[in-house]
VOBA-1610 file (N, C-alpha, C; in pm, whole numbers, padded with zeros to 5 digits, always signed):
BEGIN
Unk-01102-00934-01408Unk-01040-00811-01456Unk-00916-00785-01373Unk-00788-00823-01465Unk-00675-00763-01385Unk-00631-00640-01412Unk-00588-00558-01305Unk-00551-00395-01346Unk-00405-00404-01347Unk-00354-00551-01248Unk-00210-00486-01249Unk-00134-00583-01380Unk-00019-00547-01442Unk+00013-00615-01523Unk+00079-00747-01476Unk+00071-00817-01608Unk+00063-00978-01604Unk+00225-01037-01549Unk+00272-00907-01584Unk+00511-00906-01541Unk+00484-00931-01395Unk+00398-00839-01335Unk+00420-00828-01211Unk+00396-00971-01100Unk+00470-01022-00983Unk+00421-01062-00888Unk+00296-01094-00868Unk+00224-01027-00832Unk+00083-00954-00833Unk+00014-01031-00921Unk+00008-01000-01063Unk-00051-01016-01151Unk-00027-01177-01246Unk+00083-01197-01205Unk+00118-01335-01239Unk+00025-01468-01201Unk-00076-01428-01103Unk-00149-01521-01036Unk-00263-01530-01117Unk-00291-01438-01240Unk-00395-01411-01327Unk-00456-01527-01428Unk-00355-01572-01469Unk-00376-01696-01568Unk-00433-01811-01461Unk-00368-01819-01412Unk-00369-01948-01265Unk-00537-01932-01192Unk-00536-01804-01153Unk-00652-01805-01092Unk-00785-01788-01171Unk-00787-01743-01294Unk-00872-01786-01408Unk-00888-01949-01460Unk-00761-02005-01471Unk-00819-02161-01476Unk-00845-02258-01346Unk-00837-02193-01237Unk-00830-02267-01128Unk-01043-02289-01138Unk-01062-02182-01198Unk-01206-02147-01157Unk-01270-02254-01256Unk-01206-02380-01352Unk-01236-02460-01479Unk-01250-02354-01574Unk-01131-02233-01610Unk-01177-02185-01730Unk-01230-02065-01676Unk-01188-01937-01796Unk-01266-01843-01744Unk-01225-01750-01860Unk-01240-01612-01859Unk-01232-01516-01983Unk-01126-01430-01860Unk-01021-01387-01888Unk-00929-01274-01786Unk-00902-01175-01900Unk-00931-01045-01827Unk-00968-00930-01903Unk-00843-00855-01856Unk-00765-00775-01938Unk-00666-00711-01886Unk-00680-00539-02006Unk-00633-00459-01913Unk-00568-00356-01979Unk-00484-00344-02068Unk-00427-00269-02169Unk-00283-00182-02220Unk-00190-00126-02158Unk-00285-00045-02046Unk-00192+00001-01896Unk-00311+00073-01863Unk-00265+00134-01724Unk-00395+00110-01628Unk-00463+00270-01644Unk-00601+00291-01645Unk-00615+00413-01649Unk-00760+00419-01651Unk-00749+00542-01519Unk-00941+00463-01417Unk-01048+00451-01541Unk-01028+00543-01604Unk-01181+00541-01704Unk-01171+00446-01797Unk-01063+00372-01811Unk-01078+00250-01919Unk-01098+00128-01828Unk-01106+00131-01683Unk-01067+00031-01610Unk-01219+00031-01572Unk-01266+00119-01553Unk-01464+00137-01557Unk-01524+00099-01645Unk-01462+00131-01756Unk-01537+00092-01879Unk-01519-00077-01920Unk-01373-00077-01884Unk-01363-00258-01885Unk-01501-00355-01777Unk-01495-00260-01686Unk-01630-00319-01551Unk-01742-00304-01581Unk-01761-00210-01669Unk-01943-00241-01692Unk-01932-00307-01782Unk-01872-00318-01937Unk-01865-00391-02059Unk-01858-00543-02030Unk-01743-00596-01947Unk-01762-00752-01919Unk-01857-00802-01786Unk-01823-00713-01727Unk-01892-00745-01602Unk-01805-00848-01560Unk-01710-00857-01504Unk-01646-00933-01408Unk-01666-00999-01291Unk-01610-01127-01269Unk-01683-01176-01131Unk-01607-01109-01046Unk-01423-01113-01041Unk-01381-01048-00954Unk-01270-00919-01015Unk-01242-00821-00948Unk-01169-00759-00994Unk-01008-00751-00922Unk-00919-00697-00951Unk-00801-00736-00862Unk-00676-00612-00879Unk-00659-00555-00791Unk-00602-00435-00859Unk-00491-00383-00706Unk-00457-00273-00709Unk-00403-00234-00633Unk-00444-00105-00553Unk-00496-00056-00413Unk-00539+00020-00373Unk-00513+00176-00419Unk-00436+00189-00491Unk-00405+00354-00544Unk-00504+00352-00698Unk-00498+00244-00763Unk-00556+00223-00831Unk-00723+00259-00828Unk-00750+00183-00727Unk-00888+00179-00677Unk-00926+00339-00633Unk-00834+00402-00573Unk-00923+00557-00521Unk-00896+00633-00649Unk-00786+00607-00761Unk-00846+00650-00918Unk-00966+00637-00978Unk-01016+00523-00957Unk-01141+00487-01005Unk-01237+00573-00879Unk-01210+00557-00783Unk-01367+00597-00731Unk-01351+00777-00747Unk-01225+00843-00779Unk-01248+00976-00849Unk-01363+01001-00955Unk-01361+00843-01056Unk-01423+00939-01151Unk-01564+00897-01159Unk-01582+00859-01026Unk-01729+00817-01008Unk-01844+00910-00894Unk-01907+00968-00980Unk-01993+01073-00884Unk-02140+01020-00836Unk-02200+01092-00785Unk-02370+01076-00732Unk-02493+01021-00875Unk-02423+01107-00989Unk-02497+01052-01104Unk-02451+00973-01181Unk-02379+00892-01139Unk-02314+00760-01214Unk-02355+00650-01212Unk-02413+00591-01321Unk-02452+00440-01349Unk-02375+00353-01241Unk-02502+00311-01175Unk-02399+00191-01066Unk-02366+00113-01151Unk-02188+00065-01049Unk-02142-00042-01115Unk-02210-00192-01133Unk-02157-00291-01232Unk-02225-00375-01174Unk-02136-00494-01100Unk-02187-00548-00969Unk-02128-00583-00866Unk-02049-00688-00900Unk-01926-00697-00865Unk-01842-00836-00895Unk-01871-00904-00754Unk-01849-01034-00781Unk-01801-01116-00654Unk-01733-01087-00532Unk-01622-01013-00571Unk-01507-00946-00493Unk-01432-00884-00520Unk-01344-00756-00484Unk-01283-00672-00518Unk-01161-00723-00424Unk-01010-00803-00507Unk-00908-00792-00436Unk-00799-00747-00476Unk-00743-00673-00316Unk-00665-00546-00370Unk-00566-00632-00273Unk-00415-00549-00327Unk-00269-00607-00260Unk-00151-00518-00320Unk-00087-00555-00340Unk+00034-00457-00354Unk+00045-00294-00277Unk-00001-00314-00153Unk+00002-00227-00127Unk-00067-00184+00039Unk-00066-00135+00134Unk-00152-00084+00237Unk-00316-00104+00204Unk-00369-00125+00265Unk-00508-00117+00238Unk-00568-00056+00389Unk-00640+00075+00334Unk-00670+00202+00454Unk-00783+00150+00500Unk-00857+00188+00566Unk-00988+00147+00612Unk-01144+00217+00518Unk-01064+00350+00495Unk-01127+00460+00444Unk-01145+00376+00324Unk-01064+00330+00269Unk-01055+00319+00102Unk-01086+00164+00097Unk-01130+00107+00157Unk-01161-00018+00162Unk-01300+00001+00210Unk-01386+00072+00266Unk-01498+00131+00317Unk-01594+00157+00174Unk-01485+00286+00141Unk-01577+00332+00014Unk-01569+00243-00150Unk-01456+00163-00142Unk-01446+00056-00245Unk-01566-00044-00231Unk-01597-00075-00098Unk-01716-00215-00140Unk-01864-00123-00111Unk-01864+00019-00119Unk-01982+00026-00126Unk-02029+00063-00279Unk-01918+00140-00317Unk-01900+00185-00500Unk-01929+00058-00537Unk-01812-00061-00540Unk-01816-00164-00591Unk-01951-00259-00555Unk-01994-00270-00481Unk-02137-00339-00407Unk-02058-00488-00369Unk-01930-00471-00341Unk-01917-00619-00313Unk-01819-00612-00182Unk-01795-00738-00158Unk-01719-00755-00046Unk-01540-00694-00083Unk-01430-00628-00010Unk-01287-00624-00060Unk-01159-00721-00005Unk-01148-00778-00032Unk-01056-00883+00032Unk-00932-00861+00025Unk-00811-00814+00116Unk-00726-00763+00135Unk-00616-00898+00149Unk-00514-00823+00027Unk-00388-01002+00036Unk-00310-00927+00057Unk-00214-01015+00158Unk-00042-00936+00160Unk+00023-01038+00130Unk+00161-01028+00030Unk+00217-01123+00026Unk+00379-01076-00021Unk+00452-01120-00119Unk+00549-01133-00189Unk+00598-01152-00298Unk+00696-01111-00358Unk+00756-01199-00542Unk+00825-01317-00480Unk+00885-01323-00335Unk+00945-01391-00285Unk+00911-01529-00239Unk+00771-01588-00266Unk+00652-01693-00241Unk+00582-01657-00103Unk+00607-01562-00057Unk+00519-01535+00087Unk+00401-01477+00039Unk+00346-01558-00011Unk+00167-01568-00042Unk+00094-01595+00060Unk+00037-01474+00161Unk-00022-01475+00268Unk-00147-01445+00211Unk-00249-01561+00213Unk-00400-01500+00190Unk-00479-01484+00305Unk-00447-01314+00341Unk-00475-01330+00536Unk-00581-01237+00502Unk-00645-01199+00375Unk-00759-01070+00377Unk-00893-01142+00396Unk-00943-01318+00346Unk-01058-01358+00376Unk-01146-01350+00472Unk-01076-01323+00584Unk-01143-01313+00679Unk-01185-01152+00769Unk-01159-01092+00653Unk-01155-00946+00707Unk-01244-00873+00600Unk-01344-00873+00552Unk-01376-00827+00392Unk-01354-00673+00396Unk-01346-00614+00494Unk-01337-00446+00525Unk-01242-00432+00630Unk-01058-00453+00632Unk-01018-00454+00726Unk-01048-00324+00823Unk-01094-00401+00949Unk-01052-00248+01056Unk-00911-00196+01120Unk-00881-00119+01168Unk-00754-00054+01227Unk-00827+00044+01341Unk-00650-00002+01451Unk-00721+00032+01547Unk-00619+00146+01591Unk-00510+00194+01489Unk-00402+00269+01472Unk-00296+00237+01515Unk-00262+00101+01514Unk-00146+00027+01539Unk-00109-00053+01421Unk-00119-00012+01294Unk-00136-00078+01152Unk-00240-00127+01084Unk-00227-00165+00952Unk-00352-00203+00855Unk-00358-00334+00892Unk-00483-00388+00934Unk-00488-00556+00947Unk-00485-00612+00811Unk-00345-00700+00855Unk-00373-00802+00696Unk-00467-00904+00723Unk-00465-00938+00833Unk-00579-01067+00842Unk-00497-01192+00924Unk-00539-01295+00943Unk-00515-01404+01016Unk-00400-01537+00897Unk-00294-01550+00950Unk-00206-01623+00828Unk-00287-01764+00843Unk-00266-01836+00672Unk-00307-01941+00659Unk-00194-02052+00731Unk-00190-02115+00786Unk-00028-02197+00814Unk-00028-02339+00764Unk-00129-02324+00628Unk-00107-02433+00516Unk-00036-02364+00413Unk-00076-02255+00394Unk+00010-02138+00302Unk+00101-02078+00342Unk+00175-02041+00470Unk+00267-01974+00537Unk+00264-01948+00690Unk+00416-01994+00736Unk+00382-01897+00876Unk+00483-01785+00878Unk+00417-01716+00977Unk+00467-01582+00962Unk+00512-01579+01087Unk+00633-01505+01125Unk+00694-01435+01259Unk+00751-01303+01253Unk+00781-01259+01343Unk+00779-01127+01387Unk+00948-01174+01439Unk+00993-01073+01357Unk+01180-01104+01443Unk+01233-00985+01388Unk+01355-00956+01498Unk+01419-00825+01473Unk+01517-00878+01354Unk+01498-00726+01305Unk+01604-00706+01153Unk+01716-00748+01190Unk+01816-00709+01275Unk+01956-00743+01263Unk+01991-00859+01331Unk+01899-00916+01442Unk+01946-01111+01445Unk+01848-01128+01436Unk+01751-01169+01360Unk+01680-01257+01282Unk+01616-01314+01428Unk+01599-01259+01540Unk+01568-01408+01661Unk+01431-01309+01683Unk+01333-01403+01696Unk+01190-01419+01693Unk+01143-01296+01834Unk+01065-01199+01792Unk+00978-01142+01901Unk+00886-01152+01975Unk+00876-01082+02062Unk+00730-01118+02154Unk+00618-01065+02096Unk+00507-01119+02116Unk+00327-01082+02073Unk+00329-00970+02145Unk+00321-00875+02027Unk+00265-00758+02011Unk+00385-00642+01947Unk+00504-00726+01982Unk+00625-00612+01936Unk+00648-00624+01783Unk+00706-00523+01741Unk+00685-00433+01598Unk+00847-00504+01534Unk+00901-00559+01443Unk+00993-00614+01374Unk+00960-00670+01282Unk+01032-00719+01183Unk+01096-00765+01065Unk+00952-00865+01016Unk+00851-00900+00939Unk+00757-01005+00914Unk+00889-01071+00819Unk+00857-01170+00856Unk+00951-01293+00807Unk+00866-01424+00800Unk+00883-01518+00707Unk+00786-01613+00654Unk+00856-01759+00590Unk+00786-01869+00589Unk+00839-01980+00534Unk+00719-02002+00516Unk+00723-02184+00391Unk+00603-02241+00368Unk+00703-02314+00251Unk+00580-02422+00208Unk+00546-02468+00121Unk+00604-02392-00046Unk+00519-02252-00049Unk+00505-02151-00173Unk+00678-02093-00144Unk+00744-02074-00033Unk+00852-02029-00032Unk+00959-02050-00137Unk+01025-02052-00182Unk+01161-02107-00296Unk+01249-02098-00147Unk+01366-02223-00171Unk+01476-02247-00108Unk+01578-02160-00105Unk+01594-02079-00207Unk+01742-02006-00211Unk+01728-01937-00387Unk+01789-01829-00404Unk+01789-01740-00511Unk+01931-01819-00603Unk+01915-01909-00692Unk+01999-02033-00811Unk+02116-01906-00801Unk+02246-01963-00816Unk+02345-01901-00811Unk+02350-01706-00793Unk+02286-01728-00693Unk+02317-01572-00612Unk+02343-01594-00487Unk+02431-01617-00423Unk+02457-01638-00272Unk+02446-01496-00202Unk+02461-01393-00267Unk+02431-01250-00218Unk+02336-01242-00186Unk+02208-01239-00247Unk+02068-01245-00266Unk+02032-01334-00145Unk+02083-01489-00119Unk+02048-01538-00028Unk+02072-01523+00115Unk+02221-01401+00124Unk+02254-01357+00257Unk+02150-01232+00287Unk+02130-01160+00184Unk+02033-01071+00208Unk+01857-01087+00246Unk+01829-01157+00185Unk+01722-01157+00205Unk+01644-01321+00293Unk+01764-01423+00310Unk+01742-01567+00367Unk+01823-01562+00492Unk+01744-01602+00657Unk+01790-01602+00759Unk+01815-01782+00727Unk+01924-01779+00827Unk+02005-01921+00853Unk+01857-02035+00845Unk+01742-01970+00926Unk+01688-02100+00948Unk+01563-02147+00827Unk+01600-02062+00709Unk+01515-02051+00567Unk+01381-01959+00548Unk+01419-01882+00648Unk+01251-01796+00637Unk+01342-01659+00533Unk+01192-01629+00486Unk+01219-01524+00397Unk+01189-01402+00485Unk+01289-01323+00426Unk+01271-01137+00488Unk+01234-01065+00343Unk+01101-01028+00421Unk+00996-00949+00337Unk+01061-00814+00346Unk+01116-00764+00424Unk+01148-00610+00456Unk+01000-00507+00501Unk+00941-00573+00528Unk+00785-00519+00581Unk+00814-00548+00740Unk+00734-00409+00797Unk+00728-00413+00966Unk+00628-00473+01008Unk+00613-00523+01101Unk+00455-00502+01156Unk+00439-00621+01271Unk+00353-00680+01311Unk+00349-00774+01428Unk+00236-00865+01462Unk+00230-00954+01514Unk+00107-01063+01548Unk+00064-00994+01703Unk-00120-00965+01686Unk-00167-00925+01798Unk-00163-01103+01881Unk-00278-01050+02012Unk-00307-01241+02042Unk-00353-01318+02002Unk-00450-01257+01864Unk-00542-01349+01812Unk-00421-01417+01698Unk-00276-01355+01703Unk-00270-01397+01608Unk-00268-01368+01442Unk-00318-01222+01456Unk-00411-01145+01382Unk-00265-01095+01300Unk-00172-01077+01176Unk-00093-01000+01149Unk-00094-00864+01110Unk-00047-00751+01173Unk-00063-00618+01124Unk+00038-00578+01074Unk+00042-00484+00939Unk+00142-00507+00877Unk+00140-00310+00934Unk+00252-00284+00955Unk+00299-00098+01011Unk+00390-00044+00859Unk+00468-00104+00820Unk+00519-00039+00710Unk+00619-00099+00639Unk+00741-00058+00555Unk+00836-00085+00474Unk+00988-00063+00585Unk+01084-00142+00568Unk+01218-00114+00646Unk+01284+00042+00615Unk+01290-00011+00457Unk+01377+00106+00356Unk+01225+00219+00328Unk+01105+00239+00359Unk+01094+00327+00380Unk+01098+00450+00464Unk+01122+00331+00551Unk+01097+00403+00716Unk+01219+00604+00725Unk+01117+00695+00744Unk+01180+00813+00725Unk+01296+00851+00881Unk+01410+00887+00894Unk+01442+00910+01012Unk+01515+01037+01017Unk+01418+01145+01088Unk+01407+01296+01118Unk+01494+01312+01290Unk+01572+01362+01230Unk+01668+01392+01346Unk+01708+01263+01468Unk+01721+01125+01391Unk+01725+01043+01500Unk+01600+00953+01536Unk+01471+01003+01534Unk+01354+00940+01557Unk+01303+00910+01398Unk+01255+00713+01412Unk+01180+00648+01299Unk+01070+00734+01282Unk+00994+00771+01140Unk+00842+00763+01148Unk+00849+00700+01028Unk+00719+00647+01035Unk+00647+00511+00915Unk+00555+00598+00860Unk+00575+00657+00726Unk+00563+00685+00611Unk+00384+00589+00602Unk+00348+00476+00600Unk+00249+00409+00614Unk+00138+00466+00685Unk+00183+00468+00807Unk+00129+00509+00946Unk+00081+00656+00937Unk+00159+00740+00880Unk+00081+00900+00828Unk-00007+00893+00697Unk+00002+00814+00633Unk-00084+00770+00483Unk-00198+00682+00557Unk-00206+00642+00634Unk-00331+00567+00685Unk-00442+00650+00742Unk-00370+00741+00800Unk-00448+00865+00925Unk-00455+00996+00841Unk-00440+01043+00691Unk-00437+01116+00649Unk-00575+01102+00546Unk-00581+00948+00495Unk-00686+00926+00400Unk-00797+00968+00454Unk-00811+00947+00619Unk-00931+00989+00668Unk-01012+01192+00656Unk-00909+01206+00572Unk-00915+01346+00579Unk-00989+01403+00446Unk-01076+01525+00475Unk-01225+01536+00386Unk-01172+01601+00268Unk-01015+01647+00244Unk-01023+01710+00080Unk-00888+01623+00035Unk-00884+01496+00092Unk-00779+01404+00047Unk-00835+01292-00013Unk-00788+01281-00103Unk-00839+01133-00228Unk-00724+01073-00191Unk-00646+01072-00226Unk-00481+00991-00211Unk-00414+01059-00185Unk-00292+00962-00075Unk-00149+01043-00032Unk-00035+00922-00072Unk+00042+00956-00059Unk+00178+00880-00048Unk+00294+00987+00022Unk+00354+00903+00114Unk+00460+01038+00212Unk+00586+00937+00205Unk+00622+01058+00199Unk+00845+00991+00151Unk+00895+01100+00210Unk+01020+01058+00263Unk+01106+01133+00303Unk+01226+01191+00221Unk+01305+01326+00224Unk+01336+01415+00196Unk+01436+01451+00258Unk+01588+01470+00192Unk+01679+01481+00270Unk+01670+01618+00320Unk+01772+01640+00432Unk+01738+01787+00480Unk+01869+01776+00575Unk+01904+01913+00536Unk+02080+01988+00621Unk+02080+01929+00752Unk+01949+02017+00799Unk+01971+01967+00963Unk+01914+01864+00990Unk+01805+01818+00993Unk+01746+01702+01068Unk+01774+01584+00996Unk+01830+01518+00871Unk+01895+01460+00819Unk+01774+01401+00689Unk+01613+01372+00741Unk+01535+01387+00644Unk+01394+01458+00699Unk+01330+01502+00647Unk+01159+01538+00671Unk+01070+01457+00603Unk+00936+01438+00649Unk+00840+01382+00560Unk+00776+01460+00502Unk+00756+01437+00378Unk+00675+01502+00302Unk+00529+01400+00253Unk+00444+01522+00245Unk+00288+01437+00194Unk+00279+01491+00061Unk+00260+01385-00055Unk+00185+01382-00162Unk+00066+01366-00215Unk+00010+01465-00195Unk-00156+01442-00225Unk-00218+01469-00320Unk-00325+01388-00332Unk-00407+01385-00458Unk-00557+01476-00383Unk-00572+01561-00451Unk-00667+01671-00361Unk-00855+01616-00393Unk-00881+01585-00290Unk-01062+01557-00302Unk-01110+01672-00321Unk-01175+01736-00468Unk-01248+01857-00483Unk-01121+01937-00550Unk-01196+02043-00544Unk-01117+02145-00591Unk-00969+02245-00490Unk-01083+02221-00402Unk-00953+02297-00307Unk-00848+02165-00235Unk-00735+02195-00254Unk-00641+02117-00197Unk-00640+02140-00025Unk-00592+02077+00068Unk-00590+02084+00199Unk-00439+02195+00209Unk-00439+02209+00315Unk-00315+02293+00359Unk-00274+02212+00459Unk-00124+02208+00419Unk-00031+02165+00548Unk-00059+02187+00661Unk-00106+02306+00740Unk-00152+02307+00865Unk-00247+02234+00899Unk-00349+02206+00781Unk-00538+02166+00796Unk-00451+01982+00856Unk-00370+01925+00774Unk-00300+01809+00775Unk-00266+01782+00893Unk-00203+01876+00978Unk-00150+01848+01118Unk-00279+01877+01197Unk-00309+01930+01205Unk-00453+01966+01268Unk-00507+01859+01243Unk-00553+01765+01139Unk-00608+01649+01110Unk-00537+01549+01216Unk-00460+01522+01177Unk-00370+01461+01262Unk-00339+01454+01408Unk-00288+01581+01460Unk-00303+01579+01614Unk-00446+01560+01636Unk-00568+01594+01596Unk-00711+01523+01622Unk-00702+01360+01653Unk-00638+01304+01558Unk-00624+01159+01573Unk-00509+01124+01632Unk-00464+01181+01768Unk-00325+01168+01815Unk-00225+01117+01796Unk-00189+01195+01682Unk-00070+01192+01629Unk+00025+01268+01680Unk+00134+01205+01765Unk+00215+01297+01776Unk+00268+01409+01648Unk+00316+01512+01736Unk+00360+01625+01641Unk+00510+01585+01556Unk+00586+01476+01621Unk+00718+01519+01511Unk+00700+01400+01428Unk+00584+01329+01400Unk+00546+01245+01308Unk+00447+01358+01167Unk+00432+01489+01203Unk+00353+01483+01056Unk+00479+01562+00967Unk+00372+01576+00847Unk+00438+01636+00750Unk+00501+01759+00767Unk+00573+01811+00717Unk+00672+01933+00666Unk+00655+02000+00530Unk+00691+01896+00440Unk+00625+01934+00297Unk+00506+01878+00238Unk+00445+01928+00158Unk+00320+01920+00126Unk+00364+01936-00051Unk+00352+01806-00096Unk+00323+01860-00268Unk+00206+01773-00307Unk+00148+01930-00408Unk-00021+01883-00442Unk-00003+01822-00580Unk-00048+01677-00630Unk-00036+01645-00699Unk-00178+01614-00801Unk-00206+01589-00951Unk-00328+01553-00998Unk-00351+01375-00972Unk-00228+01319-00976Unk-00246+01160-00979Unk-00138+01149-00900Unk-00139+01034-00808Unk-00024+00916-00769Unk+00020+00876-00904Unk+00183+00869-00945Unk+00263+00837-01033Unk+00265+00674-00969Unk+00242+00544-01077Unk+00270+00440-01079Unk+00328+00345-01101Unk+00426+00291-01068Unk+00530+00204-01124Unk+00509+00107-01257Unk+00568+00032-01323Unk+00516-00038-01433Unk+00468-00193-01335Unk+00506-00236-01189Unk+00419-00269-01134Unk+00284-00244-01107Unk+00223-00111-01081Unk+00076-00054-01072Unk+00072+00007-00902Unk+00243-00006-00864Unk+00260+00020-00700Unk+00267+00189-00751Unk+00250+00246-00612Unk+00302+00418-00624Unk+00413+00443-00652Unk+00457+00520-00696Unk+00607+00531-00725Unk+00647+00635-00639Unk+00707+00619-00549Unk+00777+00668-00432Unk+00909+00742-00469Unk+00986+00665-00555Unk+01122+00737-00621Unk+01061+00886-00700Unk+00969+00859-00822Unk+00951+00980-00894Unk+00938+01069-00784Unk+00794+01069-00694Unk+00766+01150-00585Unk+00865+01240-00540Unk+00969+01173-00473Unk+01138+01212-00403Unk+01153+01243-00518Unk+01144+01263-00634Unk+01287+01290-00718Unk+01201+01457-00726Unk+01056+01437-00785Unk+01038+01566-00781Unk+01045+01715-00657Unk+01041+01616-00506Unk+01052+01708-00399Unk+01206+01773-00386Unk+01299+01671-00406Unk+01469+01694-00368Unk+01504+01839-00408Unk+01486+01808-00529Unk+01568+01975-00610Unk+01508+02044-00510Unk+01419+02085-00462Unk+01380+02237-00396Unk+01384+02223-00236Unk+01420+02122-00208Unk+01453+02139-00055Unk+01541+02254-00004Unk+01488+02280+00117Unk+01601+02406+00170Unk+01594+02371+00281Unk+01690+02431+00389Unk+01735+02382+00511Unk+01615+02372+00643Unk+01562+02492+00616Unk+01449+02470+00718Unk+01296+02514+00682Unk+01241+02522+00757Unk+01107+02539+00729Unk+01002+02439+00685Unk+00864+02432+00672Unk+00787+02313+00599Unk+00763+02449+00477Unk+00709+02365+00376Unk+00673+02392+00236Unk+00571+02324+00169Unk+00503+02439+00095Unk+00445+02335+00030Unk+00431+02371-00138Unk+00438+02300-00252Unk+00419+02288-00332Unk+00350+02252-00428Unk+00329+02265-00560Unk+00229+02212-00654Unk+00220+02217-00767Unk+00245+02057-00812Unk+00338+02018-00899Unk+00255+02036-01008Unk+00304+02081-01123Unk+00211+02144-01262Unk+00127+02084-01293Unk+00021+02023-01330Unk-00058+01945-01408Unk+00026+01829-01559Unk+00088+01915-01613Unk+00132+01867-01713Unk+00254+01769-01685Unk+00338+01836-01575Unk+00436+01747-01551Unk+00372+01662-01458Unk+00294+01640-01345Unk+00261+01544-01240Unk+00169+01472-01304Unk+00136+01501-01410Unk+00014+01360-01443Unk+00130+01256-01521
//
């Protein structure tokens, strides 16, 4: 059962990994939408399912205490996306199966580093992707602006070669200055770093990265430490231009229950899990769903587009976006 569509990166591996198995039945959607994506799971019963983590805490919304257990696939693998601990916790117990976490690329950086992790842990230094294959890719850690390789444990640029890599983007030499260092590794535009084991942790996005008066915060890194929080189903946090400090973060949440959390309850959550203070949120908009790209990723642009108009110079805020328009 694929959730994400067949266009995507992601989902392109669908045909492939159905006949790799000698043959198989691959079940897909119209477009993605939790209660048809449940109903696709009990009706075929799938060996594995494969979807994207925003996806997945849709589905475990519409699954309560009196709900027909599912019935168990093989494996639940999720990618395009962060994978929380929280939501990888409560996915293989809903699901009854193991979750196997992939990070990779459209770019051939097909890292299958989740096998060995079926429930990644975090130790709040990023989401573990898992251990790189280096028959399938190696991975390094190098700063964005010279490309020259970092030390174990420091936070820069994941950058990758292999086998699965492509050589160069066919008559785009732009494309290849942008995204191809001199010595052919690909730039993912993802942060993150190799512990000693070796282990890759992925911290966040380049171009998401929010910067509030001068100081980075990783947008990732507050969505990781927020899921843990008791009236939050889903977040996604983007930044927000602003007069003085140049942007703020804002949290988009999808509210667990009826009552939504409050911006304060959020920081309070947060400094609990020592978070510094000029890393949390400012704005707060309460949403019914994460908006999804025609990839099946969050859509981060709509998000920003709906916070912008009402920004004002100072203060945090919070908002809540209609039902009719946010679904």
């Amino acid at each position: 059962l694929f959730l994400v569509p067949l266009a995507s990166a992601f989902g392109s591996n669908g045909t492939a990994v159905t006949l790799a198995r000698h043959g198989g039945t691959l079940v897909l959607l119209d477009h993605f939408a939790p209660d048809a994506a449940l109903a696709a799971l009990r009706e075929h019963r799938p060996t594995h399912v494969l979807g994207v983590p925003t996806m997945v805490r849709m589905m475990l919304e519409r699954l309560d205490a009196g709900s027909e257990p599912l019935p168990a696939p093989t494996a639940l693998v999720l990618g395009g996306a962060p994978l929380d601990e929280t939501t990888a916790a409560a996915a293989a117990k809903a699901f009854g199966c193991p979750v196997v976490n992939l990070y990779g690329s459209a770019d051939g950086v097909n890292c299958h580093t989740g096998l060995a992790h079926a429930v990644p842990p975090t130790d709040g230094s990023g989401v573990v992707a898992g251990l790189p294959d280096p028959r399938v890719t190696e991975i390094r850690i190098a700063d964005p602006d010279t490309h020259d390789a970092l030390a174990e444990g420091a936070v820069g640029e994941i950058i990758s070669r292999g086998p699965m890599s492509p050589l160069c983007y066919v008559g785009a030499p732009d494309l290849d200055a942008r995204y191809r260092t001199p010595g052919g590794w690909v730039r993912t535009g993802d942060l993150g770093f190799l512990d000693a084991d070796g282990v890759l942790h992925v911290v966040g996005r380049l171009k998401e990265i929010v910067i509030r008066g001068g100081a980075n915060i990783s947008p990732a890194e507050v969505e990781r430490e927020l899921t843990s929080h008791p009236r939050v189903r889903d977040v996604v946090c983007v930044g927000v231009p602003d007069p003085v400090m140049g942007e703020r973060l804002a949290a988009c949440v999808v509210p667990r229950g009826e009552e939504a959390p409050t911006l304060e309850s959020l920081g309070e959550h947060l400094s609990a899990r020592g978070m510094e203070r000029r890393k949390h949120p400012e704005r707060l908009l309460v949403v019914p769903a994460v908006p999804l790209t025609a990839a099946g990723k969050p859509d981060r642009a709509a998000l920003r587009d709906r916070l912008t108009p009402s920004v004002t110079a100072l203060g945090a805020q919070v908002d809540r976006q209609p039902l009719a328009e946010a679904g």
